[in-house]
C-alpha positions in Angstrom: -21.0 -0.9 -14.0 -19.4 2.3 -15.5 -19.4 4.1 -12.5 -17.4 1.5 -11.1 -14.8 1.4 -13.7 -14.6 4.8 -13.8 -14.2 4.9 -10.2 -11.2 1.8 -10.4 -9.7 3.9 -12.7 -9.5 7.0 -11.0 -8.6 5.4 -8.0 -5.6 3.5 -9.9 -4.4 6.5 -11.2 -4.8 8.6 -8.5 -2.2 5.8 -6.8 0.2 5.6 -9.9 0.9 9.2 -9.1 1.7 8.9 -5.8 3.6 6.2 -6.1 5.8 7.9 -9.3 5.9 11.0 -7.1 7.6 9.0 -4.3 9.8 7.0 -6.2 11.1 10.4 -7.6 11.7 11.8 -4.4 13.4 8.4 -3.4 15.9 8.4 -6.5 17.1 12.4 -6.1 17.5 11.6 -2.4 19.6 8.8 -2.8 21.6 10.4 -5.5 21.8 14.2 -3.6 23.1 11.7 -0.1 25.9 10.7 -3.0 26.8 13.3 -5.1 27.0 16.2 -1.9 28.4 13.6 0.3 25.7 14.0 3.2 27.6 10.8 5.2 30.5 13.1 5.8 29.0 16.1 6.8 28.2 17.0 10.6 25.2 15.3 12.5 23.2 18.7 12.4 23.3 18.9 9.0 22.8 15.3 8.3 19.3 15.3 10.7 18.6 18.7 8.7 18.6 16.8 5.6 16.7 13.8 6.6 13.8 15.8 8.1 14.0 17.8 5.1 13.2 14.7 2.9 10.7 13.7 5.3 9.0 16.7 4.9 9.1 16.1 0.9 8.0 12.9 0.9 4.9 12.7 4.1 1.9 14.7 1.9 2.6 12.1 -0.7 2.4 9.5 2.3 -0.4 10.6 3.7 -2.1 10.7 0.6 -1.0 7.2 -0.5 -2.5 5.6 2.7 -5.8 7.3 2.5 -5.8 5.8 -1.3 -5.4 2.4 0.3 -7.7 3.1 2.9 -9.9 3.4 0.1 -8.8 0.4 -2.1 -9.2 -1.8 0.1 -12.4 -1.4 1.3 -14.0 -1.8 -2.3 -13.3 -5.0 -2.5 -15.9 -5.9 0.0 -18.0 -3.3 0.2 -20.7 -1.5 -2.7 -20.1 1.8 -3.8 -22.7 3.4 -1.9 -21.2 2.2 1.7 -17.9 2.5 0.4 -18.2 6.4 0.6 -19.6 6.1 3.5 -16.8 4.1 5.6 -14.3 6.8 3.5 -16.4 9.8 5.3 -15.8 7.2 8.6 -12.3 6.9 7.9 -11.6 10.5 7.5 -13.4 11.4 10.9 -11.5 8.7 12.7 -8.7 10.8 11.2 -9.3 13.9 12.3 -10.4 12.6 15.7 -7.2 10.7 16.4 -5.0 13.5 14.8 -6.5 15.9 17.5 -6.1 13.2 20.3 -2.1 12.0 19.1 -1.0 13.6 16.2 -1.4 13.4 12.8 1.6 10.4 12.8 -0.7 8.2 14.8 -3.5 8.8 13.2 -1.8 7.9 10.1 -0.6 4.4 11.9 -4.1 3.7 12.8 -5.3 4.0 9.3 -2.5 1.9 8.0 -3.0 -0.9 10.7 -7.3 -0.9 9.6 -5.9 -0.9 5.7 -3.7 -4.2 6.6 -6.3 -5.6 8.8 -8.8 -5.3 5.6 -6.4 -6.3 3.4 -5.8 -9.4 5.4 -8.9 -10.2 5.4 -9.2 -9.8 1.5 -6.5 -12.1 1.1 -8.3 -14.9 2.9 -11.2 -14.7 1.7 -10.1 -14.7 -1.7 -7.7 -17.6 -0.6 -11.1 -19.5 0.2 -12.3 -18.5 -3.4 -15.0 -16.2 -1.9 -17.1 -14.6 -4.9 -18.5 -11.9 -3.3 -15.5 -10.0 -3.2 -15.6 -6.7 -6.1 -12.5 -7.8 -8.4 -12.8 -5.7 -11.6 -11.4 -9.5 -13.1 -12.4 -12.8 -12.5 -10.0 -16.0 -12.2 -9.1 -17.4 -8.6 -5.1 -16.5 -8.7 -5.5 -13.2 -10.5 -8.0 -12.2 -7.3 -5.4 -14.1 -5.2 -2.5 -12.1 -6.8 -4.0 -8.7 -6.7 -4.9 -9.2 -2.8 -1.0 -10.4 -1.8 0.2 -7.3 -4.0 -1.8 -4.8 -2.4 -1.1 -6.8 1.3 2.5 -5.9 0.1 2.2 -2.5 -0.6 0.7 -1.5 2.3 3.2 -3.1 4.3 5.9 -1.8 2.3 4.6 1.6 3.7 4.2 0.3 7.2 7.4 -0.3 6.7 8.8 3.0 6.0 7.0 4.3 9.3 8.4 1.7 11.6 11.8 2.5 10.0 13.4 3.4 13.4 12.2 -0.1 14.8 15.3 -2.6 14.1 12.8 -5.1 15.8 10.1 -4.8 13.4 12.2 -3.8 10.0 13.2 -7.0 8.9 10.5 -9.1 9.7 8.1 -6.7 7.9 10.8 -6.3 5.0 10.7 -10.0 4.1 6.7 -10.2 4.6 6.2 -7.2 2.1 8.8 -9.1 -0.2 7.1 -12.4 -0.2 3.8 -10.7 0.1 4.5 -8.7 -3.3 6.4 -11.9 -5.2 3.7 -13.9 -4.6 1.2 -11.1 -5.6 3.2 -10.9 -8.9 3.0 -14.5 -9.6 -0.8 -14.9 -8.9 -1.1 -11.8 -10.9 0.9 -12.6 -14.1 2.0 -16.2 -14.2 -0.2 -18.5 -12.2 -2.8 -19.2 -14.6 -0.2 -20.3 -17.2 1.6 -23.0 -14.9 -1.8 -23.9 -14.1 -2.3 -24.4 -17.8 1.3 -26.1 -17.8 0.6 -28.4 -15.9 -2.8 -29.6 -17.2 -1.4 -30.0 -20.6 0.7 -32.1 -19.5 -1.9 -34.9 -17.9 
């Protein structure tokens, strides 16, 4: 049992990094496109910009979906296989990376994470108790399986950018995805407990 704290905790600090390192990257690009007026500048420099950010910003990608790939497993599997299907993941990885390139290996692994997750989601839906939840209580297990459906499609997101198709539809998924995550999470069980007082 305190291995597997330890290893929840690790693994959510590990991905409050990340994430803080991205959001940082995010903020002082936004500002920089501002403040040196990039918009007005000529195309070459513009595209020299963005693939500069890119650049910035992809190790801490990279490294946020393999965290996921890694989250999201533990929730159905034990520790023991759980490193195992990590080891699987970063062969299928390196395979696919040799194959098409290290941005479609990266789509692969993110398509599996969702998949998982998905699958998470339901089965906590259907109050499945076999699933690892470090806390118990149906919409807290509900919650934390819509938040984490959200974030990972919050990074699909960023690599479908390009796709006008796919950007909204997948913008408004990862939006209800994470609001109803944040409600199952934090304020479910009281409007349960609401609305039971007041029968």
């Amino acid at each position: 049992m305190k291995k597997k704290q330890s290893y929840d905790f690790y693994l959510i600090l590990a991905t409050t990094v990340v994430l803080f390192c991205i959001s940082i990257i995010c903020v002082y690009s936004m500002f920089y496109f501002k403040l040196a007026q990039v918009n007005e500048m000529q195309p070459v420099a513009k595209l020299a910009y963005m693939n500069q950010m890119n650049q910035f910003i992809s190790p801490f990608l990279i490294a946020l979906i393999m965290l996921m790939c890694i989250c999201v497993p533990k929730r159905l599997l034990p520790t023991v296989w759980l490193n195992r299907f990590s080891l699987g993941i970063l062969v299928l990885a390196g395979v696919v990376t040799w194959l098409q390139g290290i941005k479609i290996a990266l789509l692969v692994i993110l398509v599996l994470a969702m998949v998982l997750q998905f699958i998470v989601l339901i089965m906590a839906l259907a109050g499945n108790e076999r699933l690892n939840f470090e806390k118990k209580g149906y919409w807290v297990r509900v919650g934390s399986s819509a938040m984490h459906l959200g974030l990972i499609l919050f990074v699909l997101d960023l690599f479908l950018h390009k796709n006008q198709d796919l950007h909204l539809p997948i913008f408004w998924l990862t939006t209800i995805s994470t609001v109803v995550g944040m409600i199952g999470c934090f304020y479910a069980e009281g409007v349960v407990g609401l609305f039971k007082g007041k029968r």
